[in-house]
C-alpha positions in Angstrom: 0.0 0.0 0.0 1.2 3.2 -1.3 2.2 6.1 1.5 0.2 8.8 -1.0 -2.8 6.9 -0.8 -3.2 6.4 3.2 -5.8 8.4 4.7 -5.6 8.9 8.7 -8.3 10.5 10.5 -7.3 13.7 12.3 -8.5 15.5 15.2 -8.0 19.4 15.3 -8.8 20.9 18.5 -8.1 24.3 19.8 -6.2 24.9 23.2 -6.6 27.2 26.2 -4.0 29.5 24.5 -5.5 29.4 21.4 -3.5 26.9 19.2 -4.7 24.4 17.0 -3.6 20.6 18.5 -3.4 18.1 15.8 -4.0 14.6 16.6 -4.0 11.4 14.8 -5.8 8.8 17.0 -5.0 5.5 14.9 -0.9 7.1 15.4 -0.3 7.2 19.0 1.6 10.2 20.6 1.7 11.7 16.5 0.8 15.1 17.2 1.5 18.9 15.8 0.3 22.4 16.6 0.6 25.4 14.9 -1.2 28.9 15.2 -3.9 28.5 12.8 -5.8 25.7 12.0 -4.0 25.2 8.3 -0.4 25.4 9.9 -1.9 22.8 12.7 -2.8 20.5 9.2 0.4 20.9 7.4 2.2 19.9 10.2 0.5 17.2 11.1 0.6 15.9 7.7 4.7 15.9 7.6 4.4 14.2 11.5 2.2 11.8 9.9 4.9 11.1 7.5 6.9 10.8 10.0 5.9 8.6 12.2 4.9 5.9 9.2 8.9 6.6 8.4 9.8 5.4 11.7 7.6 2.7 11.6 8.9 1.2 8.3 12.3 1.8 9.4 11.8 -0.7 13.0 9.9 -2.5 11.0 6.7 -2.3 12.9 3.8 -2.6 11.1 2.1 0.4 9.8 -1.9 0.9 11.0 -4.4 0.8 8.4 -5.6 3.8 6.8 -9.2 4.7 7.8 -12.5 3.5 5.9 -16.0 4.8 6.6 -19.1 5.6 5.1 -20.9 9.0 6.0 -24.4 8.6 6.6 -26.9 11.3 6.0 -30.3 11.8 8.1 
C-alpha cells in the first residue's frame, strides 16, 4: 500500500492559549500544533509522515488507513 494513498483520520482541537492541536488517534503520541488551524494540518501531515517513516524503518507494522461511510439523516 502506497504512503500517498493512506488516509488517517485527524482530530484538530483548539487549546486554552489558542493553538490548533493536531492529533491522529490510529498514530499514538503523533501530534503537531501550529497557530492557525492550516499550519496545525500541514504539520501534522509531515508528522504523519513521519511517524509511518519510523515505523517502516523498525519494521513495525504500519496501521491501516481509515474507511467509513458518512451517513446522511
Amino acid at each position: 500500500m502506497s504512503k500517498a494513498t493512506m488516509k488517517y483520520r485527524v482530530l484538530i482541537e483548539r487549546d486554552e492559549d489558542g493553538v490548533f492541536v493536531a492529533t491522529v488517534p490510529t498514530l499514538p503520541g503523533c501530534v503537531a500544533d501550529g497557530p492557525t488551524r492550516t499550519t496545525a494540518l500541514s504539520s501534522v501531515r509531515e508528522a504523519i509522515a513521519l511517524y509511518i517513516e519510523s515505523l517502516e524503518h523498525h519494521g513495525d507494522p504500519i496501521p491501516p488507513p481509515i474507511s467509513e461511510e458518512l451517513v446522511e439523516v
